[in-house]
Steps between C-alpha positions, in 0.01 A plus 500: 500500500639825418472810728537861364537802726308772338604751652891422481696777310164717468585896482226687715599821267781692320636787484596746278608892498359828358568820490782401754307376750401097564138362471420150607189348282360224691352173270157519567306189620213305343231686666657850429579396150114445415400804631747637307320308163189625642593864440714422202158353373278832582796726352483282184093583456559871635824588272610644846892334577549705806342291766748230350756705551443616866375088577846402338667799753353365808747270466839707460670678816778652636650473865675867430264719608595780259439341212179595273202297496590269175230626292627869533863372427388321206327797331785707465720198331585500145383261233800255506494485926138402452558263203787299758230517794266324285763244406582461863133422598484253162867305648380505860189398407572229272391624160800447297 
């Protein structure tokens, strides 16, 4: 009989840094990740991606205090920053 450990070598989240400071993003679980489809699903009907946006933010932080709420960060970013984000989410994420 085999035996697997699921939750051997399992990252809880991962880090990465913007604008010089250091966000944590934090793999959401099951639960959170259908409530997550259940606004993606609303936004797709309403044309309205925001909701999506600040649903996909809940899960991003920082433990420096001074650093700006992701959301505001990301706004002032250029094209190509955003473009690498978006392949960091699609790597961490598993889509490629």
């Amino acid at each position: 009989m085999s035996t697997y450990n699921l939750n051997d070598n399992v990252q809880e989240s991962f880090e990465f840094i913007l604008g010089g400071f250091t966000y944590k993003m934090k793999f959401p679980t099951v639960e959170e990740t259908e409530a997550v489809q259940a606004v993606l699903q609303e936004a797709e009907k309403s044309k309205d991606t925001s909701k999506v946006l600040e649903q996909m933010y809940q899960f991003i932080s920082s433990d420096n205090k001074e650093a700006p709420a992701i959301g505001d960060i990301l706004k002032k970013q250029s094209i190509k920053v955003i473009q690498n984000f978006n392949e960091m989410i699609k790597t961490e994420f598993g889509g490629q």
